[in-house]
ROFIMI-131504 format. One record per atom (N, C-alpha, C): x negated, y negated, z; atom name; residue in three letters; residue number from 1. Coordinates in Angstrom, 2 decimals. Each point is the difference from the previous one (the first is absolute). Layout:
<nodes>
{c1->X | c2->Y | c3->Z | atom->CA | type->ala | seq->NUM}
...
</nodes>
This chain:
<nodes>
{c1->-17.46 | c2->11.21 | c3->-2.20 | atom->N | type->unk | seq->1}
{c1->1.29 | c2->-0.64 | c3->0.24 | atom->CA | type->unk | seq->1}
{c1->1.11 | c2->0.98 | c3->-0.32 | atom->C | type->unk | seq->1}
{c1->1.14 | c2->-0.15 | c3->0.73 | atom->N | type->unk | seq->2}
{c1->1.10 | c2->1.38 | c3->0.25 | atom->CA | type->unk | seq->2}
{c1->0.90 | c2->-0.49 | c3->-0.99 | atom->C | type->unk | seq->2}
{c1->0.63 | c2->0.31 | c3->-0.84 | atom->N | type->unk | seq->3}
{c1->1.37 | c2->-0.35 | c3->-0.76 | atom->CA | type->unk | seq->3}
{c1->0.96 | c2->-0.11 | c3->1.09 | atom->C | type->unk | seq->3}
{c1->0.76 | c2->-1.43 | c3->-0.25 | atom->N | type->unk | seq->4}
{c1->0.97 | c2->0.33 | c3->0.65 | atom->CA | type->unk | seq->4}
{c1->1.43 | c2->0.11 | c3->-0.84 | atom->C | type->unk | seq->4}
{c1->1.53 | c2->0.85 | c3->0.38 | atom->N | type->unk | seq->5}
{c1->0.92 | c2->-0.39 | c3->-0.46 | atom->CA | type->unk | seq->5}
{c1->0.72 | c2->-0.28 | c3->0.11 | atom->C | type->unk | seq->5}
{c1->1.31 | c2->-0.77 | c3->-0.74 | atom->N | type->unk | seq->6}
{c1->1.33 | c2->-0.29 | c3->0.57 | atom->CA | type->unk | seq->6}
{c1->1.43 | c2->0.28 | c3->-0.76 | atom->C | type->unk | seq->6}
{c1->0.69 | c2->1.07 | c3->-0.30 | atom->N | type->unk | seq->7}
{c1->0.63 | c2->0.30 | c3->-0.69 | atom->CA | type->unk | seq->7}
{c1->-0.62 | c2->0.29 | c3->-1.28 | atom->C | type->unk | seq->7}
{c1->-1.14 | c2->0.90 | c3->0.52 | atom->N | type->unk | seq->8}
{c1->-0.49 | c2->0.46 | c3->-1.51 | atom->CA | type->unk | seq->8}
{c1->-0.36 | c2->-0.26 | c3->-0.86 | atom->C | type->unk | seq->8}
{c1->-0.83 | c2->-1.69 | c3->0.55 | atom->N | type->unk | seq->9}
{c1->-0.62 | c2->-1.24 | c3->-0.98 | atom->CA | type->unk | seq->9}
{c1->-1.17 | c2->-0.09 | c3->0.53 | atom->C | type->unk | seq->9}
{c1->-1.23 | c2->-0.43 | c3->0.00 | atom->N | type->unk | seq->10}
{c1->-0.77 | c2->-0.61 | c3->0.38 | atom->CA | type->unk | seq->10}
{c1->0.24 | c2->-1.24 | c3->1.08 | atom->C | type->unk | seq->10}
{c1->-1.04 | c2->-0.26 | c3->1.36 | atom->N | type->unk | seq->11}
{c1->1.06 | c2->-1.56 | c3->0.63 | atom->CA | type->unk | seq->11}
{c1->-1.39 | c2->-0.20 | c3->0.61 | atom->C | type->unk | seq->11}
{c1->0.26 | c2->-1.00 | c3->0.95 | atom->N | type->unk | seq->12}
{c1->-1.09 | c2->-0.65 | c3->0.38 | atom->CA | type->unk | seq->12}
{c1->0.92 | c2->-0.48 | c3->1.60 | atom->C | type->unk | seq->12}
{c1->-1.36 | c2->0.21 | c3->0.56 | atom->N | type->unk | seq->13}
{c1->0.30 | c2->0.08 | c3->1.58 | atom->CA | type->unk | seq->13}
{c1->-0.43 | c2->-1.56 | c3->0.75 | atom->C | type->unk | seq->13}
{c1->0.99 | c2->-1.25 | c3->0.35 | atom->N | type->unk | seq->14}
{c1->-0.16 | c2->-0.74 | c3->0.26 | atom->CA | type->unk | seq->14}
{c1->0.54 | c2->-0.58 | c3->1.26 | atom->C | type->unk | seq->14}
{c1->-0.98 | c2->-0.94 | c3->1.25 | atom->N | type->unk | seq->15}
{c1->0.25 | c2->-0.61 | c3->1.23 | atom->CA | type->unk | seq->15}
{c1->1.11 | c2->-0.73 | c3->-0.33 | atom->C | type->unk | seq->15}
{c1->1.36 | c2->0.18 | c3->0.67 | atom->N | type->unk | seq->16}
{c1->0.82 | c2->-0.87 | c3->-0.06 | atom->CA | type->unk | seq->16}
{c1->1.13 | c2->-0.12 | c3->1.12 | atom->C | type->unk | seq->16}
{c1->0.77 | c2->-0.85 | c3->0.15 | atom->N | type->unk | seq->17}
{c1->1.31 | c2->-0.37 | c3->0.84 | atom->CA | type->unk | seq->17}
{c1->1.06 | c2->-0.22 | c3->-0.75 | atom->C | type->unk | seq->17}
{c1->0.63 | c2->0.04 | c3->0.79 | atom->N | type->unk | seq->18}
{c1->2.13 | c2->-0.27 | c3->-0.88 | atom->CA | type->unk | seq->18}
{c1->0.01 | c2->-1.51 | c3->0.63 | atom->C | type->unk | seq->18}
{c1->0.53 | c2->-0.72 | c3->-1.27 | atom->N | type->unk | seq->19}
{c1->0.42 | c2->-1.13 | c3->0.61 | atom->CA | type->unk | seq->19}
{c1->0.84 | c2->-0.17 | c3->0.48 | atom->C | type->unk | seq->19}
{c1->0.77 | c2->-0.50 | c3->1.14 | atom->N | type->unk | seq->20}
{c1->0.70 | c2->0.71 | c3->0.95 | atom->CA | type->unk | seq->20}
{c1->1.83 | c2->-0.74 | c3->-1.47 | atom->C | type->unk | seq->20}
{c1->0.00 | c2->-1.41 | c3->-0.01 | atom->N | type->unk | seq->21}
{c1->0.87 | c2->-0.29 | c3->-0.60 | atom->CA | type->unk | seq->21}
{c1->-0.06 | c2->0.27 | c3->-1.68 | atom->C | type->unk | seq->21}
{c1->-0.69 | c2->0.86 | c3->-0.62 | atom->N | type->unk | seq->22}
{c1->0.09 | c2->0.31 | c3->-1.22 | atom->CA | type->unk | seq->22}
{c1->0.53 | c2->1.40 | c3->-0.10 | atom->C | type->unk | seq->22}
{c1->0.66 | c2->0.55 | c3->0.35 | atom->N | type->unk | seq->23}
{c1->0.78 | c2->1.62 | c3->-0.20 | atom->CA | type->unk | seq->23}
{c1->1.36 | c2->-0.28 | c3->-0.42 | atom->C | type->unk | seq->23}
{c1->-0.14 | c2->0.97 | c3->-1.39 | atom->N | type->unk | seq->24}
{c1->1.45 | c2->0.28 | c3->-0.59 | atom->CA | type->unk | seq->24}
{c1->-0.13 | c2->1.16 | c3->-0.60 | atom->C | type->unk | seq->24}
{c1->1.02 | c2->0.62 | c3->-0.09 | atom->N | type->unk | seq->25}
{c1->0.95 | c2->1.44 | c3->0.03 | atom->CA | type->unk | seq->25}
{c1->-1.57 | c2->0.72 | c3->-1.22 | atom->C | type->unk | seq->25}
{c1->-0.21 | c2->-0.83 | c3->-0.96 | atom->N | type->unk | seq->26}
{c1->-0.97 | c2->0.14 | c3->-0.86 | atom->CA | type->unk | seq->26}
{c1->-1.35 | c2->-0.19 | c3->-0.12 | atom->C | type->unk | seq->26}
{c1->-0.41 | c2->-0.98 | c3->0.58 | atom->N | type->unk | seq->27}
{c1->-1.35 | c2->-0.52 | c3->0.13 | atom->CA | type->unk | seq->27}
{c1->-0.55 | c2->-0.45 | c3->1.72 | atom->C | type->unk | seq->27}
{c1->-1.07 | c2->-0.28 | c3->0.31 | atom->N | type->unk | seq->28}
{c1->-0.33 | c2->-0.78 | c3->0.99 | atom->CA | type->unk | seq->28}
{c1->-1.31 | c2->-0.41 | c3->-0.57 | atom->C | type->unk | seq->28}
{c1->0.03 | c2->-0.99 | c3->0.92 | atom->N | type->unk | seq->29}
{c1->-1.28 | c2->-1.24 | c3->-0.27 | atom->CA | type->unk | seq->29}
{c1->-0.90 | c2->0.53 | c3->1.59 | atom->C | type->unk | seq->29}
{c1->-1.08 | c2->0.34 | c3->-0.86 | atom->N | type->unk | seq->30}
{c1->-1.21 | c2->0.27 | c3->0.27 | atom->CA | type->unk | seq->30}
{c1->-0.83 | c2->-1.07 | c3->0.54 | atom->C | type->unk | seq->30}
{c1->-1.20 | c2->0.04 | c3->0.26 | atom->N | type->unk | seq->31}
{c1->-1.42 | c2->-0.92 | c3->0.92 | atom->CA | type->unk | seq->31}
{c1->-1.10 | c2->1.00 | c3->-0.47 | atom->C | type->unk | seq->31}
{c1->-0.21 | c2->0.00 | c3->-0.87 | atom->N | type->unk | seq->32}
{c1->-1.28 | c2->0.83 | c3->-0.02 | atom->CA | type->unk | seq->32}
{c1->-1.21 | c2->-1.01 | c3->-0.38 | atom->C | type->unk | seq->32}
{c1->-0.69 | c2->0.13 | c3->1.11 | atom->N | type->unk | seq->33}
{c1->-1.17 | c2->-0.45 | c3->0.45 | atom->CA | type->unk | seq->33}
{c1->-0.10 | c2->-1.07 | c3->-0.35 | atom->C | type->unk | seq->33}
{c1->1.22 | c2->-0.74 | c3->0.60 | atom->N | type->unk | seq->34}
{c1->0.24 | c2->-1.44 | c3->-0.55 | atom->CA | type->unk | seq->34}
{c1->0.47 | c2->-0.86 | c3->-0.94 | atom->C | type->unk | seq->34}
{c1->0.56 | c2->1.03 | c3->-1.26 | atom->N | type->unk | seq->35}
{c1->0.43 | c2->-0.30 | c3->-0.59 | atom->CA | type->unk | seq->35}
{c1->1.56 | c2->0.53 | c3->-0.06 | atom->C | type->unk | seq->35}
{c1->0.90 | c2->-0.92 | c3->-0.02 | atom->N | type->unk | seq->36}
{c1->1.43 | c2->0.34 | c3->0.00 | atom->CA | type->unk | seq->36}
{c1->1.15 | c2->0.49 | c3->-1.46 | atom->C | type->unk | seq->36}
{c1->0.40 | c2->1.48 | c3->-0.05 | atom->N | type->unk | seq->37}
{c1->0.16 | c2->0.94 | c3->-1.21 | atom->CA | type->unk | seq->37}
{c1->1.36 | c2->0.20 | c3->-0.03 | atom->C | type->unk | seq->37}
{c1->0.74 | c2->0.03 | c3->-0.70 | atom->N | type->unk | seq->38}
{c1->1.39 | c2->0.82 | c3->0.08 | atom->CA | type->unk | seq->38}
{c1->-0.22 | c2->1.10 | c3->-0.91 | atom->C | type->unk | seq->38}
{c1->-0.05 | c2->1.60 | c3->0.94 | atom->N | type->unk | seq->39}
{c1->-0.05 | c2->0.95 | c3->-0.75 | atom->CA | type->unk | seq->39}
{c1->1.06 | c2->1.03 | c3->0.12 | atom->C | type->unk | seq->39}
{c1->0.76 | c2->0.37 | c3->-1.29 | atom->N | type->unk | seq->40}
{c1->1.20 | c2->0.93 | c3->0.38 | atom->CA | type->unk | seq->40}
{c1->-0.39 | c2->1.02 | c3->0.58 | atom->C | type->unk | seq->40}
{c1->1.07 | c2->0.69 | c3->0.90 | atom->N | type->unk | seq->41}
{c1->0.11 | c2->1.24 | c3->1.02 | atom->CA | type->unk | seq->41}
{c1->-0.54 | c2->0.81 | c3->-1.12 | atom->C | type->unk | seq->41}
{c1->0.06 | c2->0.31 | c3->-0.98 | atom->N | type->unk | seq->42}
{c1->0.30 | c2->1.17 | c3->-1.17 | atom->CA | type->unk | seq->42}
{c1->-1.62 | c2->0.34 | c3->-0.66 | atom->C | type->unk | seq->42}
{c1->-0.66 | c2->-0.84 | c3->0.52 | atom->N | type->unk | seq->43}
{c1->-1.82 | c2->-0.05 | c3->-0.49 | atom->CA | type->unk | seq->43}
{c1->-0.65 | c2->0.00 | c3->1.06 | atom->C | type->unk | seq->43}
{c1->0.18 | c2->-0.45 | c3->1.39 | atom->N | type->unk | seq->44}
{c1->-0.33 | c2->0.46 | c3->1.35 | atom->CA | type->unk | seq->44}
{c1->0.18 | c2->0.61 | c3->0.82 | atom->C | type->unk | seq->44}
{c1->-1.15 | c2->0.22 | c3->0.96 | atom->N | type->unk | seq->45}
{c1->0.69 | c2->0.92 | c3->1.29 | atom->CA | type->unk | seq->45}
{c1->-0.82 | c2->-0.59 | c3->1.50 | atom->C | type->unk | seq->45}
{c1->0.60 | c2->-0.31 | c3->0.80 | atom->N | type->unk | seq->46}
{c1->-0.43 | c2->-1.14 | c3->1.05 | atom->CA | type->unk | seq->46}
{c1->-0.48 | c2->1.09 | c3->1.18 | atom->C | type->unk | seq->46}
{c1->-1.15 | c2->0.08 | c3->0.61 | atom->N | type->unk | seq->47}
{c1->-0.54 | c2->0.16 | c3->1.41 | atom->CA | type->unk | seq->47}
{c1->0.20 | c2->-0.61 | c3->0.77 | atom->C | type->unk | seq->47}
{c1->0.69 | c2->0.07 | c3->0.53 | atom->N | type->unk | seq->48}
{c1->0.47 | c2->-0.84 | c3->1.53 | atom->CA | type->unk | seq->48}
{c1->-1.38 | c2->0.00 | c3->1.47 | atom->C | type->unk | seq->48}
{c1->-0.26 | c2->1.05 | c3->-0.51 | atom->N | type->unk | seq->49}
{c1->-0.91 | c2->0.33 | c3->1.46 | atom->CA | type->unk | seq->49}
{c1->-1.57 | c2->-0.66 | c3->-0.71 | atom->C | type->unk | seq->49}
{c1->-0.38 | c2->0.45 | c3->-1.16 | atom->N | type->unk | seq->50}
{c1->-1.00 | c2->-0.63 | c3->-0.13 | atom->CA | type->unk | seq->50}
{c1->-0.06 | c2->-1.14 | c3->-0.94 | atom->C | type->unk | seq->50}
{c1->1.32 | c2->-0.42 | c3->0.09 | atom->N | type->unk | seq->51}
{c1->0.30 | c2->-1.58 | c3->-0.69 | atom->CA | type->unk | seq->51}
{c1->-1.32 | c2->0.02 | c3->-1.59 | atom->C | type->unk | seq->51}
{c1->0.52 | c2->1.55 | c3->-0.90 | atom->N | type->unk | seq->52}
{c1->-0.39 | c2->-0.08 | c3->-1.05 | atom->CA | type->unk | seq->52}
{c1->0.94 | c2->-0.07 | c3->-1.39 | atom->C | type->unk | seq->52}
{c1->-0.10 | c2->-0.26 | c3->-1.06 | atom->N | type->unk | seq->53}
{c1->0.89 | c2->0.06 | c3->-1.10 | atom->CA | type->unk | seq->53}
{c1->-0.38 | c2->0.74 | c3->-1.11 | atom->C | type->unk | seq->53}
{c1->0.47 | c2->1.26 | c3->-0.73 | atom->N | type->unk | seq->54}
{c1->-0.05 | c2->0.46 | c3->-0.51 | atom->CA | type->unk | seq->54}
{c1->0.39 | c2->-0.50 | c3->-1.30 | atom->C | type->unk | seq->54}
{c1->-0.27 | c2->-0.70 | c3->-0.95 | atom->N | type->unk | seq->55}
{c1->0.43 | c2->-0.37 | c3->-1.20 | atom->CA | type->unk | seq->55}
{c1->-0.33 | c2->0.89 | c3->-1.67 | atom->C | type->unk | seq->55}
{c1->1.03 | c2->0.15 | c3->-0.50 | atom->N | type->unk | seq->56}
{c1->-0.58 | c2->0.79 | c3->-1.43 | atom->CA | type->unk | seq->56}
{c1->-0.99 | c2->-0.57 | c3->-0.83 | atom->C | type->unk | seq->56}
{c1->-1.15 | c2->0.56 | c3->-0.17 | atom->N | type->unk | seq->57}
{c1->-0.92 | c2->-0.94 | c3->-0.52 | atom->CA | type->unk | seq->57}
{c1->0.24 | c2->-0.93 | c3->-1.31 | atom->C | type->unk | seq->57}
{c1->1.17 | c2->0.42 | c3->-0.78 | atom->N | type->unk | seq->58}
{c1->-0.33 | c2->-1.43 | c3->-1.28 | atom->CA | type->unk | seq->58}
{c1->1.04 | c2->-0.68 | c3->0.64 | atom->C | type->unk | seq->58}
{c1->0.69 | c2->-0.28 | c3->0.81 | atom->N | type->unk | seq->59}
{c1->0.37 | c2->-1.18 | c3->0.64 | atom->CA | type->unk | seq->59}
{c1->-0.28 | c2->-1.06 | c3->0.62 | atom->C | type->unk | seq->59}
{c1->-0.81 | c2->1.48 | c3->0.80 | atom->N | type->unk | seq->60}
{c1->-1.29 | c2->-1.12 | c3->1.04 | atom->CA | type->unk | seq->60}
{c1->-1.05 | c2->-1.28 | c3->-0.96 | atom->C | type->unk | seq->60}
{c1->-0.15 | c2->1.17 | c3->-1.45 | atom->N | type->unk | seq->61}
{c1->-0.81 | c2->-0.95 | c3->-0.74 | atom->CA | type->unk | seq->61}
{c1->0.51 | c2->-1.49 | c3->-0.61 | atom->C | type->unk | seq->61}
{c1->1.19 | c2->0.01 | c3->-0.29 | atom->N | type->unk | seq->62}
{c1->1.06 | c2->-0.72 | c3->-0.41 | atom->CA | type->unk | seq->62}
{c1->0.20 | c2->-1.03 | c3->0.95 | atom->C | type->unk | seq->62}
{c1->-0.24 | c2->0.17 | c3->1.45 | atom->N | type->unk | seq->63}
{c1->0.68 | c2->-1.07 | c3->0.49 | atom->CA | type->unk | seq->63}
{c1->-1.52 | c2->-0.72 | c3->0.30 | atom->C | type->unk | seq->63}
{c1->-1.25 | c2->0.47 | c3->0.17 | atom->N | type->unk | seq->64}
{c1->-0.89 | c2->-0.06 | c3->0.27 | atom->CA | type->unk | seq->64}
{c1->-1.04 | c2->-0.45 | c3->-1.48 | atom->C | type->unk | seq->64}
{c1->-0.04 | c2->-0.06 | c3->-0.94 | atom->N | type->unk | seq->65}
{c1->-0.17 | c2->-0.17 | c3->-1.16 | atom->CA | type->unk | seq->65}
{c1->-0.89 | c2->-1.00 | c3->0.19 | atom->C | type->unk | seq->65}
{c1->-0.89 | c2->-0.45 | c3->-0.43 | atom->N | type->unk | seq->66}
{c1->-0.77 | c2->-1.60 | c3->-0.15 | atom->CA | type->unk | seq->66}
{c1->-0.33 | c2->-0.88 | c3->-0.78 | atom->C | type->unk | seq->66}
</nodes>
């Protein structure tokens, strides 16, 4: 398995969409794989073409937690 990074953190590479009415100057609300996220611009980085999400990994863990 490849490390991935995102500003020089550890992140985790996840299937997702923009919700079309959740975008602000700071955050957008996410769909990842069904589940609906508000994650700030400042810990992500969005693929448009392969509708992937780049998230810093202890965030990802944080919102994802169980």
């Amino acid at each position: 398995m490849s490390d991935v990074f995102l500003h020089g953190k550890r992140a985790i590479k996840v299937n997702a969409k923009i919700v079309l009415w959740g975008v602000t100057s700071k955050a957008k609300l996410y769909n990842i794989d069904g589940d609906e996220r508000w994650i700030p611009n400042s810990l992500c980085e969005f693929d448009e073409k392969e509708n992937t999400l780049l998230i810093e990994e202890w965030f990802y863990n944080k919102l994802f937690e169980s």
